[in-house]
SETORFI-318784 format. One record per residue (C-alpha): residue in three letters; z, x, y. Coordinates in steps of 0.02 Angstrom, whole numbers, padded with zeros to 5 digits, always signed. Each point is the difference from the previous one (the first is absolute). Example, Ala and Ser with C-alpha at 12.3 -4.5 7.8 and 13.67 -1.06 7.14 Angstrom:
<sites>
ALA+00390+00615-00225;SER-00033+00069+00172;
</sites>
This chain:
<sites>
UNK+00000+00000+00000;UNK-00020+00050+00179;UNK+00151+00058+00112;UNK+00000-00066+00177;UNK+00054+00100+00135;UNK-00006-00139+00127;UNK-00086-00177+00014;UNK-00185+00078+00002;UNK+00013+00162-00062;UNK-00029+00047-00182;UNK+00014+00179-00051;UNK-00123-00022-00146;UNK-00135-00129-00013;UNK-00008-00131-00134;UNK-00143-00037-00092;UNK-00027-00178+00013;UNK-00134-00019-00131;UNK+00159+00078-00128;UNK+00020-00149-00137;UNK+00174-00071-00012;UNK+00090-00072-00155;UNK+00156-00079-00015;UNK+00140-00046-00121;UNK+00130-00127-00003;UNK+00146+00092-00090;UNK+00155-00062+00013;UNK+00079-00171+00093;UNK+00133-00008+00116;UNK+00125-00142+00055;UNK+00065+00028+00180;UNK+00092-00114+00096;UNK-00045-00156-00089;UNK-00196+00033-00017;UNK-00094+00118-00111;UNK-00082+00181+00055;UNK-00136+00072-00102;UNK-00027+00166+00013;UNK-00173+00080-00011;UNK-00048+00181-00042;UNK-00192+00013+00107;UNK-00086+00149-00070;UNK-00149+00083+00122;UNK-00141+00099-00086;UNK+00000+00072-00165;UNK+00161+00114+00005;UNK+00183-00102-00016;UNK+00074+00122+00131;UNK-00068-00114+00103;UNK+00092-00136-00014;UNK+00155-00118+00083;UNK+00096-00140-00021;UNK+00008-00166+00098;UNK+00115-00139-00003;UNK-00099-00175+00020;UNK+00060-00191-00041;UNK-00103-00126-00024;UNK-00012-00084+00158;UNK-00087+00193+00050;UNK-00152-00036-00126;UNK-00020-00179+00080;UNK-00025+00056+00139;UNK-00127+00147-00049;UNK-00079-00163-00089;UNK-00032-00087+00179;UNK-00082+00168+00085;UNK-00120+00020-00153;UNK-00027-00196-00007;UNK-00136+00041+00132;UNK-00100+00095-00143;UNK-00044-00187-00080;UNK+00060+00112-00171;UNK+00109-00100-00115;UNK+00148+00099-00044;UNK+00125-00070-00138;UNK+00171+00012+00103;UNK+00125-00100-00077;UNK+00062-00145+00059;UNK+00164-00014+00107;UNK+00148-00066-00100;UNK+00153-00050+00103;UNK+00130-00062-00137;UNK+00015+00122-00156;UNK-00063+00138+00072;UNK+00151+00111-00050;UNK-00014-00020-00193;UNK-00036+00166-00092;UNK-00134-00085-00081;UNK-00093-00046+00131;UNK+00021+00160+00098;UNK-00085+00062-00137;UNK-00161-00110-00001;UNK-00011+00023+00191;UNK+00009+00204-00019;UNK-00138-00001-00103;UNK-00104-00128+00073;UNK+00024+00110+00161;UNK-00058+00133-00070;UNK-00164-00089-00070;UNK-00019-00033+00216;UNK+00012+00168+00059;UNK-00109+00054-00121;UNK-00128-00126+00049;UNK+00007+00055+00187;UNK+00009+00196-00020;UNK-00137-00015-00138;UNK-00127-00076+00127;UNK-00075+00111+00121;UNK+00005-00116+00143;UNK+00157-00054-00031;UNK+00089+00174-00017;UNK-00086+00093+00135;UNK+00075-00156+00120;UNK+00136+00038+00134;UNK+00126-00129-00080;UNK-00033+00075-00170;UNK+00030+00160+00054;UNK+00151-00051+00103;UNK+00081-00085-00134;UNK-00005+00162-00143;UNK+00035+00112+00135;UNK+00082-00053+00160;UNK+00039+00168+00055;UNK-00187+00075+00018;UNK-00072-00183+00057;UNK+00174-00055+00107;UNK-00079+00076+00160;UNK-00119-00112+00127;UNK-00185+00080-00007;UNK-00065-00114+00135;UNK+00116+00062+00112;UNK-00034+00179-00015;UNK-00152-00039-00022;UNK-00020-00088+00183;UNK+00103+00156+00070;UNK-00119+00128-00084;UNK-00164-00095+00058;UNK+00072-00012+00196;UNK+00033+00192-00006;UNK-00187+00019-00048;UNK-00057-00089+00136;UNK+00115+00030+00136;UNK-00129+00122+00084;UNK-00147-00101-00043;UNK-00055-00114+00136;UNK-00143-00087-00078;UNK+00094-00113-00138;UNK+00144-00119+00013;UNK+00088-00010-00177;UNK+00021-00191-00033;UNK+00070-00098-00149;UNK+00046+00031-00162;UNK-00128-00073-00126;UNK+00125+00002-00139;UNK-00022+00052-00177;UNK-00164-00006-00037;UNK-00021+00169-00120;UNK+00054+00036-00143;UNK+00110+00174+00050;UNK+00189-00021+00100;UNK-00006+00137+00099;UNK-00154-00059+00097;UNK-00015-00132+00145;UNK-00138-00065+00090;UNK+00001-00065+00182;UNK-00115-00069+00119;UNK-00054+00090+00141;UNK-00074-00045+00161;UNK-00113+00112+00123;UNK+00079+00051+00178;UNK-00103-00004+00166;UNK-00015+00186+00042;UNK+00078+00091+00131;UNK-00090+00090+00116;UNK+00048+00184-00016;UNK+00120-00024-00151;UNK-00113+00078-00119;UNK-00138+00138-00007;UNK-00179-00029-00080;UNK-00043+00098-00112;UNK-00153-00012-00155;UNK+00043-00025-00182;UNK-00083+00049-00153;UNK-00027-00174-00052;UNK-00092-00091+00163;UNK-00146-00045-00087;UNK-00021-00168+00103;UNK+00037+00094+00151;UNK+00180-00074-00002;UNK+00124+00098+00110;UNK+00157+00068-00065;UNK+00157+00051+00089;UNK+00121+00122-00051;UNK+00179-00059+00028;UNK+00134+00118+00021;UNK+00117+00063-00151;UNK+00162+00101-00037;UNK+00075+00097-00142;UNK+00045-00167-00086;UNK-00149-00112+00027;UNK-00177-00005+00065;UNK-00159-00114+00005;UNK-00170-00066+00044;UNK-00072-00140+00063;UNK-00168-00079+00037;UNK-00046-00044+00169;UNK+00013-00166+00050;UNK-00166-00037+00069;UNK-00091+00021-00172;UNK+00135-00116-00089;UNK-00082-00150-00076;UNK+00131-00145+00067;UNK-00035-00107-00170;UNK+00046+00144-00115;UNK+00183-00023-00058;UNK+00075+00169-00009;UNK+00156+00044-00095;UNK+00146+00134-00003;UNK+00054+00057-00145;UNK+00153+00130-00036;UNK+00038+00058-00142;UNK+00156+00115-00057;UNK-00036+00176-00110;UNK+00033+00032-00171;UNK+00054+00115-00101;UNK-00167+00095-00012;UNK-00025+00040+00182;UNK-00027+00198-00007;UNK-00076+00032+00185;UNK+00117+00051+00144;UNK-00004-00120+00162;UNK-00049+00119+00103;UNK-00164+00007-00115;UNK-00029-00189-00007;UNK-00068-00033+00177;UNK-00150+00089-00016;UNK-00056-00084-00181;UNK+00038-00148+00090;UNK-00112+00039+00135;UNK-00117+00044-00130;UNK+00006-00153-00097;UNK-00028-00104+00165;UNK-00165+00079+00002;UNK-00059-00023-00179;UNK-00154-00091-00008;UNK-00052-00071-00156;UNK-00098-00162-00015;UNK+00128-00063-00137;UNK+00158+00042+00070;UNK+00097-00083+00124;UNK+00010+00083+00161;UNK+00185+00029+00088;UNK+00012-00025+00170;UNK+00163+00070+00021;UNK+00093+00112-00104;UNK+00202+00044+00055;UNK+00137+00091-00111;UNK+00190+00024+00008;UNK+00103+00092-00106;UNK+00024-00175-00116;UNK-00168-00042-00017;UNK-00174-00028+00078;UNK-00060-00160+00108;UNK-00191-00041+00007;UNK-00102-00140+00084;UNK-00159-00071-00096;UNK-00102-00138+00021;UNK+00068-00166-00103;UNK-00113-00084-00111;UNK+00022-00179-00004;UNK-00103-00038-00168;UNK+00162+00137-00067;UNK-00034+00121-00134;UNK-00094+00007-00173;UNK+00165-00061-00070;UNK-00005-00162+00100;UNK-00195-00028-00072;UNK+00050+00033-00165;UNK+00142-00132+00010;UNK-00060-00110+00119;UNK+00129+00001+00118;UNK-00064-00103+00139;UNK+00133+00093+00156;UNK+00033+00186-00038;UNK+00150-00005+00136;UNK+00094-00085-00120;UNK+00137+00083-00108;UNK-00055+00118-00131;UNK+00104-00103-00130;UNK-00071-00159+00031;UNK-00183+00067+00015;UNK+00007+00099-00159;UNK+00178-00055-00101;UNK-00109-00159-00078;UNK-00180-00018+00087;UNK-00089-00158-00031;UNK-00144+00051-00066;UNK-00083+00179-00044;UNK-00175+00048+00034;UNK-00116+00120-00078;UNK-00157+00100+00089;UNK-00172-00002-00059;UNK-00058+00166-00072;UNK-00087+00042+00139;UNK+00117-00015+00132;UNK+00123+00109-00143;UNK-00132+00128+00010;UNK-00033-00001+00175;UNK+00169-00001+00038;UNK+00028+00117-00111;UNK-00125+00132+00054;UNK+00081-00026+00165;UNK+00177+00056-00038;UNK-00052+00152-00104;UNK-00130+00056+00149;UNK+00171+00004+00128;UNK+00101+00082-00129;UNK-00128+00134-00025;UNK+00009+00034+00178;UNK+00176+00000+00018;UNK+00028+00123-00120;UNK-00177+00111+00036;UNK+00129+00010+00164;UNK+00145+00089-00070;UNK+00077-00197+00008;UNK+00067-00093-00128;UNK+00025-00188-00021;UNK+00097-00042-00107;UNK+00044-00184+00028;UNK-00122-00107-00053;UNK+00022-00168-00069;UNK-00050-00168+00065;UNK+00103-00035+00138;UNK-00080+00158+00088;UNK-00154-00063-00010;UNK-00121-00107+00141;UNK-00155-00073-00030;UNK-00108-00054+00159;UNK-00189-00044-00027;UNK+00002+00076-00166;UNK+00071+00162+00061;UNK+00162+00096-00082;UNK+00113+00064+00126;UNK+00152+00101-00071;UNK+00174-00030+00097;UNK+00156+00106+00024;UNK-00098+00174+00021;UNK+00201+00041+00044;UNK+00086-00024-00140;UNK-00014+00170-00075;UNK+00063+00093+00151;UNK+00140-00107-00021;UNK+00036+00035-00185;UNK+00036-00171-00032;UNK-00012-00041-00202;UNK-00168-00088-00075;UNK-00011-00160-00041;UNK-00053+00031-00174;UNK+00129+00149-00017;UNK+00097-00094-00148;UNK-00149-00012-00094;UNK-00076+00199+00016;UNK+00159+00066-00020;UNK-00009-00050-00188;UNK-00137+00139-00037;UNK+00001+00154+00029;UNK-00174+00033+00014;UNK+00005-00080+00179;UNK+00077+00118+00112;UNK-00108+00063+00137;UNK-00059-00108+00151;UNK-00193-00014-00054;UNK+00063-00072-00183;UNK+00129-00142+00106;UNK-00139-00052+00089;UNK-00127-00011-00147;UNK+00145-00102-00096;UNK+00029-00110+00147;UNK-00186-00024+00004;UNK+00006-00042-00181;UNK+00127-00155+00050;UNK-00108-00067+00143;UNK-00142+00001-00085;UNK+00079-00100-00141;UNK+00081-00131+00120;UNK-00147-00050+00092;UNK-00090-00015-00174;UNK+00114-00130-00066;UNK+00093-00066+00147;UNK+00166+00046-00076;UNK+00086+00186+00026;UNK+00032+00106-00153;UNK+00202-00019-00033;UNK-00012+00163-00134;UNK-00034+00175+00047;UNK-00128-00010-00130;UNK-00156-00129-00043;UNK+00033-00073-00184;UNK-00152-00106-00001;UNK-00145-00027+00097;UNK-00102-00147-00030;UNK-00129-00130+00122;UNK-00078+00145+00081;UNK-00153+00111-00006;UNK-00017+00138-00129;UNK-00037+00140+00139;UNK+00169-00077+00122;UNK+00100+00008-00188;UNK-00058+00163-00006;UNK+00060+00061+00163;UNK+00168-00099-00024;UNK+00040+00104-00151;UNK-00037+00160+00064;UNK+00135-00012+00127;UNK+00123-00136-00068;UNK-00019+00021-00182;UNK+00160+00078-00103;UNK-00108+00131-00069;UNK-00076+00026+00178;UNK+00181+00016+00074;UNK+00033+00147-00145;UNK-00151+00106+00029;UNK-00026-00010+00150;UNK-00089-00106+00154;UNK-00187+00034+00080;UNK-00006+00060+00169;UNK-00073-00086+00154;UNK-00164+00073-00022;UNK-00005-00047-00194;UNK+00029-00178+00062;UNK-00115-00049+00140;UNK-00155+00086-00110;UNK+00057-00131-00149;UNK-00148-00111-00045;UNK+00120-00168+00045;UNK-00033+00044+00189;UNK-00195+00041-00022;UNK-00029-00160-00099;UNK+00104-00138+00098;UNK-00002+00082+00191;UNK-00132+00067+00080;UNK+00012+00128+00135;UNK-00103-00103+00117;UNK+00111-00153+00019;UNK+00149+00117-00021;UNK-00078+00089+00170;UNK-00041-00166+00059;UNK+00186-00052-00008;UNK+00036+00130+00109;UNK-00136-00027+00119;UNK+00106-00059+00166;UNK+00122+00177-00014;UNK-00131+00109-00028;UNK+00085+00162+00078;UNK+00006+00171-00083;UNK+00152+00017-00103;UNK+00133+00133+00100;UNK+00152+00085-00053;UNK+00064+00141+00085;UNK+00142+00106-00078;UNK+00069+00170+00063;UNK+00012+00125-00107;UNK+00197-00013+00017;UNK-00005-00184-00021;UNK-00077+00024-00171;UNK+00104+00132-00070;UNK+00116-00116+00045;UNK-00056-00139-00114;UNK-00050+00114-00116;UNK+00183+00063-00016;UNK+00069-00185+00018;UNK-00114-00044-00128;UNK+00068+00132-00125;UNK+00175-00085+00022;UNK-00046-00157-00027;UNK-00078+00037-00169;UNK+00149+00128-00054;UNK+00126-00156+00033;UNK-00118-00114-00086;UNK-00007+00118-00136;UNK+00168+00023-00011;UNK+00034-00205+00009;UNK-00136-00019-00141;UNK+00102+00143-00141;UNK+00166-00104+00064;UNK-00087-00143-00085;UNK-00078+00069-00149;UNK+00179+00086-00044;UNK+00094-00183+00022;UNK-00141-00077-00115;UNK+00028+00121-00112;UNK+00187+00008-00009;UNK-00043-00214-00011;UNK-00104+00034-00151;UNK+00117+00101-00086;UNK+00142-00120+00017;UNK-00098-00130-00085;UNK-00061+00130-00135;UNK+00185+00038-00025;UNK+00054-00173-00016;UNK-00136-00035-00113;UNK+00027+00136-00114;UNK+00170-00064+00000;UNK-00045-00199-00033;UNK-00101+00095-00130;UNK+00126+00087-00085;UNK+00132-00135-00003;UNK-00145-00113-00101;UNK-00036+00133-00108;UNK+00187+00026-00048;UNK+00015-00204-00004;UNK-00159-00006-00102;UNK+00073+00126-00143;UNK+00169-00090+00020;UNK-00110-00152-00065;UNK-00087+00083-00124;UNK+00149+00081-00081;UNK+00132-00157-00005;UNK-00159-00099-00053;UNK-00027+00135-00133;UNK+00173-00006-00076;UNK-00016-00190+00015;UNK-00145+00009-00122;UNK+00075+00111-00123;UNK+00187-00094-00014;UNK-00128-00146-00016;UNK-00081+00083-00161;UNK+00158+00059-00082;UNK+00077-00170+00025;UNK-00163-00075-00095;UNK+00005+00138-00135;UNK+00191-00042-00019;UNK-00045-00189-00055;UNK-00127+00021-00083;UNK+00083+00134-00116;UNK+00152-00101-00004;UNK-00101-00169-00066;UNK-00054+00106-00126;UNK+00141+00069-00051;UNK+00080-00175-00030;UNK-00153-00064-00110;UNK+00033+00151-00106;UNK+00185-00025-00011;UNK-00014-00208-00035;UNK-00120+00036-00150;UNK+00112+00150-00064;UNK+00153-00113-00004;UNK-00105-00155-00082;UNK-00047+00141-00147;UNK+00171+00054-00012;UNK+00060-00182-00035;UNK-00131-00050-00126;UNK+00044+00173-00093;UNK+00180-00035+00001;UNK-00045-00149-00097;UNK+00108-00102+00144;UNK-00088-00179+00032;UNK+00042-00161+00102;UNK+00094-00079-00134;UNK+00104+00137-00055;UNK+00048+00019+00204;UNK+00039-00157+00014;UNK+00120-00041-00165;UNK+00096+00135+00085;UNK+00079-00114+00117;UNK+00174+00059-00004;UNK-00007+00170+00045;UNK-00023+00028+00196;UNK-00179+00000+00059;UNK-00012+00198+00039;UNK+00036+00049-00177;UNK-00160-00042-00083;UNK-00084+00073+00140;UNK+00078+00167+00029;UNK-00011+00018-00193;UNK-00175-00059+00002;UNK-00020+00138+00141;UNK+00099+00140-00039;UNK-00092+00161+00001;UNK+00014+00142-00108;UNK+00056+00185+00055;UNK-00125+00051+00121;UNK-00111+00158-00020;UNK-00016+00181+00039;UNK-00129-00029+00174;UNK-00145+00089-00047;UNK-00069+00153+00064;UNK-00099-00016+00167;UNK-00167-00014-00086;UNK+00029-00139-00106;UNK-00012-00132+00167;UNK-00177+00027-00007;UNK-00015-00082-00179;UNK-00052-00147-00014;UNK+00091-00053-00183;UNK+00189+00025+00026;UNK+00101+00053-00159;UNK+00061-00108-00139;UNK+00158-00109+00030;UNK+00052-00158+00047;UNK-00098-00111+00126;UNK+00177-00015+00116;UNK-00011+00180+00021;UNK-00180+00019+00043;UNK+00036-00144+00124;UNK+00160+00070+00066;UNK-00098+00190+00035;UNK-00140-00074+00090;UNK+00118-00110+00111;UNK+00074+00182+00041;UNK-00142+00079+00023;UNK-00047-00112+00118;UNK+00132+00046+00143;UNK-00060+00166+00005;UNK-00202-00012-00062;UNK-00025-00178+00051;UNK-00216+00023-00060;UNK+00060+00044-00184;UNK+00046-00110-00131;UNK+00038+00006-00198;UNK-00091-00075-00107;UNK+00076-00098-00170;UNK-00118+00005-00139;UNK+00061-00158-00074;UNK-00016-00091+00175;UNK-00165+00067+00008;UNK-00051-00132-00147;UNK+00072-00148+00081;UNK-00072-00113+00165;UNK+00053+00102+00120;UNK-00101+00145-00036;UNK-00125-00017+00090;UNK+00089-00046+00148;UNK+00095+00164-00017;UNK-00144+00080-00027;UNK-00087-00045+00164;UNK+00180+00037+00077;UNK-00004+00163-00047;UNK-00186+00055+00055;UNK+00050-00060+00172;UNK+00149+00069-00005;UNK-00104+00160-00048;UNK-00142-00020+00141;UNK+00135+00005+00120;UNK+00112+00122-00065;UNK+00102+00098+00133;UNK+00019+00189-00070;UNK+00093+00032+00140;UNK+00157-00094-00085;UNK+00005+00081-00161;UNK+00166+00137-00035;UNK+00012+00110-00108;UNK+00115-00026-00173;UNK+00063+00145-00113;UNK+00008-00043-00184;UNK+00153+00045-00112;UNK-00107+00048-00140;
</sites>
């Protein structure tokens, strides 16, 4: 942020054009109403960045100043009972937040003196007009042709500049000396008014003024790339008042001070390219309600695009075939009378006042000296008055609905790959076979035909070593501004790398997490179905090995039940009783399939053991073998054997 040292003066310039984001972090209940407190963010870098304290009825009233726009803008709604709960607080703080995006997102919006006032009062706090009005009477306070009149309120699009109307004195016999100028081409008398160490000027003589001309003064503070001394800037002043080019606007009168420069131009009452393009019927009327939401939007034929066209790169040639650089085109700069392009603002880069397309080059690299800026800014007027509508991106996704040799052109300067390479120069462009096929250089001569003086520029030596040098600063800043912004996009990308490697890693570790428990799930899920079906088997075998036992015995249904007055577990524990069991045998002998000769009980009894510890393998009883069930333990048993579990076998020692 900048640090005042009184009212006016600012110890380093702010870059108006700087984008500004802002955060809602925490809320705040003071003395019965809630405080939000916002963290604004300017540029790239978060060194640059503050707090401010706003409530609600603060946004509401940013809501009425931007109202003027016509731009709908989703502020919530006023709530007068409940408007303590936690909950609620809540929903407003983010619903807030969704607002200030939507105003410092648009371009119009955000580069607005309310805007700017409400995300940082202590840059915007201070009253431009004022210092404006005091800067443009010092300019003129030896100048006793014009009269400074009203303020014509805030009809651009930058802060720090003000327009006024002016009106033309009588002159005073003996006040002023004649003397010739550079630029009387229509034999037009000048007079040279007297200047001091902090301001100077020029003015046109009085006799030669047209009285239906409306003329207009317009001051406009420096910025933070002016690089040439004061006592240096009166004489490219007086050299600018006597460039002659037949499309650029003249200036009549050109005064500095040590906050900025004042010039007087003619006013055009049709307004600017912009005002075509959108149809705005009175260009004296704010810049927010001429451009915020214009009615309708009109595109040029592609002849007038070429001519028009042809026209801007021919002044730009000769600017910078001067030692001069432009470097602020865009729409609003530009006048069209009789089919003739004439550039304004000639001043601006003395001033070293920011571009209006600044936030949009300063996202590639590859645009850094003055000639590229005013290609790229080329590149964006050409694409507006093709389809009516300015380019919101710094680069062209898409171009559709216009000829292949315009397409062509667009791509070569707005084009992503175009922006990476690197931009044609000047020359390149006014030789490209859009211009030859769509404008021809008779009717672009013709459109001239009422100015038809030879194009002058004068420049000492000193005065371009000066721009030279100035020039050379500029593009080391913007340079510097440009790396600023690859290294936050970078650090950016990173971040989200990092967090995605780590969303990545937790799924991958949650994935396996899944894949093992489901895993284990689908073993205990076979063992459990091994278990039962061994078991089932196992009792078929045991049932028929008891039924053999019985019939061997020679027991039978009577002879059970004549024995009615012993107690009913006697005839079945004798029935049952098993012999002596066994020696096991030796670890081998589980694989065979015939067990050894003894009872059936015992054979059952074995096999029920075996079955804790080697669930898959059964006994078989040869005797059972010839009754029904041996074919169901048959088929038990090759199951039992298909899914046999090695894994659960142990190892037994035999006694033999």
């Amino acid at each position: 942020m900048a640090i005042f040292a009184s009212r006016y003066e600012r110890k380093l310039p702010i870059d108006d054009t700087q984008a500004l984001s802002c955060e809602i972090t925490t809320v705040e209940e003071v003395d019965g109403h809630t405080e939000y407190l916002l963290r604004v963010q300017r540029g790239p870098t978060t060194e640059n960045s503050w707090n401010v304290l706003r409530r609600y009825n603060d946004f509401d009233k940013l809501d009425k100043c931007l109202r003027i726009s016509g731009i709908e803008l989703p502020l919530p709604r006023k709530r007068i009972f409940g408007n303590m709960r936690p909950e609620f607080v809540a929903e407003r703080k983010q619903a807030l937040q969704v607002y200030i995006n939507a105003v410092l997102m648009n371009p119009i919006l955000a580069s607005s003196l309310p805007a700017k006032r409400f995300v940082d009062p202590e840059s915007y706090s201070q009253s431009f007009h004022d210092h404006a009005v005091q800067n443009a009477m010092f300019c003129l306070r030896n100048d006793s042709a014009w009269a400074l009149g009203a303020t014509m309120g805030a009809i651009g699009w930058r802060l720090r500049k003000h327009y006024f109307k002016v009106t033309p004195k009588p002159p005073e016999k003996g006040s002023n000396k004649l003397v010739k100028s550079g630029s009387q081409t229509h034999q037009s008398k000048h007079f040279a008014a007297g200047s001091s160490s902090n301001g100077s000027g020029h003015s046109m003589d009085g006799g030669s003024y047209d009285p239906n001309a409306e003329m207009v003064a317009e001051w406009l503070e420096a910025g933070p790339d002016k690089f040439i001394e004061e006592k240096e800037m009166t004489g490219i002043l007086k050299s600018l008042m006597g460039l002659q080019h037949q499309h650029i606007e003249p200036v009549i009168l050109a005064g500095h001070t040590e906050s900025g420069c004042l010039v007087i131009r003619k006013f055009h009452k049709h307004g600017t390219l912009k005002d075509v393009l959108c149809m705005a019927t009175n260009p004296k009327n704010p810049f927010l309600s001429k451009y915020g939401n214009p009615k309708g939007r009109t595109a040029l034929s592609m002849k007038q695009v070429a001519t028009y066209g042809r026209q801007i790169l021919e002044a730009l040639i000769f600017l910078h075939s001067k030692g001069y650089a432009y470097g602020h085109l865009h729409s609003g700069n530009i006048v069209i009378l009789d089919d003739c392009v004439k550039l304004l603002d000639i001043e601006n880069q003395l001033l070293g006042v920011p571009a209006f397309y600044r936030p949009f080059f300063m996202q590639h690299s590859k645009i850094h000296t003055m000639e590229t800026v005013d290609v790229y800014c080329f590149g964006h007027v050409l694409f507006e008055m093709t389809m009516g509508y300015p380019l919101q991106e710094s680069v062209v996704r898409q171009i559709t609905e216009c000829p292949e040799a315009l397409k062509c052109l667009l791509e070569s300067i707005l084009s992503k790959e175009a922006c990476k390479t690197g931009l044609p120069t000047l020359e390149q462009l006014i030789g490209h076979r859009f211009f030859t096929q769509y404008a021809s250089t008779g009717e672009a001569a013709a459109a001239g035909g009422a100015n038809t003086e030879k194009p002058h520029f004068k420049l000492s030596l000193n005065a371009k070593e000066l721009l030279k040098q100035a020039a050379i600063k500029t593009e080391n800043r913007l340079r510097d501004e440009q790396k600023s912004v690859k290294n936050q996009k970078r650090i950016v990308r990173v971040q989200e790398l990092m967090s995605s490697e780590e969303e990545k890693r937790k799924s991958k570790q949650k994935a396996k997490l899944e894949h093992k428990q489901s895993k284990l799930k689908q073993q205990g899920s076979l063992q459990t179905n091994n278990g039962r079906l061994s078991l089932a088997a196992a009792t078929a075998t045991a049932a028929t090995a008891s039924s053999s036992t019985l019939a061997a015995s020679g027991l039978n249904a009577a002879d059970s039940f004549n024995r009615s007055d012993s107690t009913p577990e006697e005839p079945t524990l004798a029935a049952l009783k098993s012999p002596p069991p066994t020696p096991a045998p030796p670890f081998g002998s589980i694989y065979r399939r015939d067990p050894p000769a003894g009872s059936a009980s015992t054979s059952a009894s074995g096999s029920v053991e075996r079955q804790s510890s080697t669930p898959n393998m059964l006994a078989e009883d040869p005797e059972a073998a010839e009754g029904e069930g041996d074919g169901l333990t048959r088929s038990a048993l090759l199951e039992s054997i298909c899914k046999f579990n090695r894994g659960s076998l142990r190892k037994v020692r035999s006694n033999d």
